[in-house]
N, C-alpha and C positions, 0 to 999 in steps of 0.2 A: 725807653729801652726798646731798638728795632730790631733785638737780634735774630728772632726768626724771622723776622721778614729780610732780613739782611742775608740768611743762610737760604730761604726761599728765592726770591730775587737776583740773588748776584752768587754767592758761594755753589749752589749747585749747580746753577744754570751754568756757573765759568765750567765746570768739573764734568758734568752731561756733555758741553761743545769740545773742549778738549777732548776727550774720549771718541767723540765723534768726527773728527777731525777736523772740526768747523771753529770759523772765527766767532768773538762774542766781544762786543764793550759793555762792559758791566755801569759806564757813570751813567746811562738814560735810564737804568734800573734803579741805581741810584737817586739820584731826581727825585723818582716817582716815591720812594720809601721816605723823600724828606719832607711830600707834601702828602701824604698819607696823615705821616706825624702832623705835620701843621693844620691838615683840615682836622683830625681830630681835637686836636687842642684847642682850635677856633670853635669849634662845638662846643667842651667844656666849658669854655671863658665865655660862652654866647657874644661872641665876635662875628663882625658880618662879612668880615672881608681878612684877608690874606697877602700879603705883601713879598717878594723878593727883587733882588738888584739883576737879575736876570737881563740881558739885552737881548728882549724878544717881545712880538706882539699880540695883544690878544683881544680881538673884537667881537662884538655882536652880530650875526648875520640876522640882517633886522625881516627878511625873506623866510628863513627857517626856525628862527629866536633861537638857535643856538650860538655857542661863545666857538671862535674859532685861533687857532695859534698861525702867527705870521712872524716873520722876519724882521728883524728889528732897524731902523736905518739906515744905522749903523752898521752896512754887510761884514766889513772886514772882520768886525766882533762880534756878529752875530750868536747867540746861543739859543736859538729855537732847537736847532735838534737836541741840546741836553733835556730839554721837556717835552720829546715826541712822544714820550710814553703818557703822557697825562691824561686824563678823562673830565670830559665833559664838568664833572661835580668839583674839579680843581679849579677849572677854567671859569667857571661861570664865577668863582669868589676874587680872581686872583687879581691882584695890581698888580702890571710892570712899570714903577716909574722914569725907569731908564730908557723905555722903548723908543723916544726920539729923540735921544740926545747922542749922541756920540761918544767915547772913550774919550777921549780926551777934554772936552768939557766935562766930564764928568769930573777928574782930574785935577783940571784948574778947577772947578767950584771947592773941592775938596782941599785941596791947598788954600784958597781963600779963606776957607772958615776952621784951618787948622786939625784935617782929617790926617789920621795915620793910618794907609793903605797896607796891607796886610799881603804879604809877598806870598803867593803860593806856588808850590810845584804840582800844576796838575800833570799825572800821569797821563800820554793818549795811549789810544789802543793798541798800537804796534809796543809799546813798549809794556804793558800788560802782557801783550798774548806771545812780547818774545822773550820774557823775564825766566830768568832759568830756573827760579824760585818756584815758578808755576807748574814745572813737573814736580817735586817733593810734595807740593800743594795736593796736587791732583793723586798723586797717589797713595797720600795720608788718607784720602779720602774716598776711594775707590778699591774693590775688593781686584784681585788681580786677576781673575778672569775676566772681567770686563776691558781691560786693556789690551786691547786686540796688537796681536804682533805679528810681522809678515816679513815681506822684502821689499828692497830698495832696487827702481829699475831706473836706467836711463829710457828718458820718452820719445826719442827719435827711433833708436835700434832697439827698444825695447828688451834691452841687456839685463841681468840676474847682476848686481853688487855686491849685494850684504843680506842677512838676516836683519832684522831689528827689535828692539825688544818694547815697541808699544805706539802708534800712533801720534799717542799722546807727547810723544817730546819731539815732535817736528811741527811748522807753521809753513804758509805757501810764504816762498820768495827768502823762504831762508837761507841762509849760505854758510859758507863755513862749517858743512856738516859735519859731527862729531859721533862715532857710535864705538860702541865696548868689542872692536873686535881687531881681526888682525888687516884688515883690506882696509885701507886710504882712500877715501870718497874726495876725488879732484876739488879744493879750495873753489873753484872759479863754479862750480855746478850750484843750480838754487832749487830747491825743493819749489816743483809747480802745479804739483796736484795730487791729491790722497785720497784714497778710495777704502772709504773705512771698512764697507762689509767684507771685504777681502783682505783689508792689514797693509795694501800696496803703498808705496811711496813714491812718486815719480820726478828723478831730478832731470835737470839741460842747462848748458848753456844759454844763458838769457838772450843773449845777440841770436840764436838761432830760432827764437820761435818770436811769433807775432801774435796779438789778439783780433777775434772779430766780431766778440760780442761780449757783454757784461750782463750777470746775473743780477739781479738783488732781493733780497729776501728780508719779510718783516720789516 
């Protein structure tokens, strides 16, 4: 049962970033709560080691003796960043036996020996952080003064649009704005930047602006 670590980890932290105007992928959080569980149970069961089908690598830096996570092969399918959250005390237990084989041999072995591949829909981040469900979410769960509410400005002329009623239901590069009021926010504009301690919201035409650098954080 990982339910507070599941509400620690991924339910608030989504609920804090919305509010905050910021993006958040919850599956490296995830990840980290399924090897939480698994190192603890390798505890229990005094298990020495830890196993997943992960396509990602994990070595010894025979320099530092610690375990370090690498990229698997296999680029196209890599999945080292689903386990960029992990620490050292995961790493040092964990087997990847997929790390140098490829998706598709993996595949044909599996066909060979009569495996049935388990079809998943994983969700990516855009479609978490654009799911409309995620506003009702967030504000089940959030008292309503902390949903900062402001206005909507275009970012070239710096225009007044709309009022809005919370941060929290816009993402950057969204389109098709939708708000509770009597003014039509032009289909063609995409929300490109929020500026949470103020409530603002900043849409443009996407053909009219350029970038010239990229942030990244954590």
């Amino acid at each position: 049962n990982a339910v507070e670590q599941f509400r620690y980890y991924v339910s608030d932290q989504l609920v804090g970033r919305k509010l905050s105007g910021q993006s958040f992928d919850p599956s490296v959080y995830l990840h980290k709560i399924i090897f939480d569980v698994l190192l603890e149970k390798s505890e229990k069961l005094k298990a020495q080691e830890i196993s997943s089908g992960h396509f990602a690598k994990v070595l010894k830096n025979q320099k530092t003796q610690t375990y370090e996570l690498m990229v698997a092969n296999d680029l196209e399918n890599d999945q080292s960043y689903l386990l960029s959250r992990l620490e050292h005390k995961h790493l040092e237990k964990l087997i990847l036996p997929l790390s140098e084989i490829r998706k598709t041999e993996v595949e044909k072995i599996g066909k060979l020996v009569g495996v049935q591949f388990a079809q998943r829909n994983h969700l990516s981040l855009y479609q978490v952080m654009q799911s409309s469900k995620l506003i009702n979410f967030v504000e089940e769960r959030s008292p309503k003064e902390l949903r900062r509410q402001g206005t909507i400005y275009t970012y070239k002329e710096d225009n007044s649009l709309s009022e809005h009623a919370g941060i929290h239901m816009f993402y950057i590069n969204q389109a098709e704005i939708e708000i509770k009021a009597e003014i039509k926010i032009p289909p063609e504009y995409q929300v490109i930047s929020i500026v949470p301690y103020k409530g603002n919201i900043f849409v443009e035409y996407p053909d009219r602006l350029g970038y010239s650098h990229a942030f990244v954080s954590n």
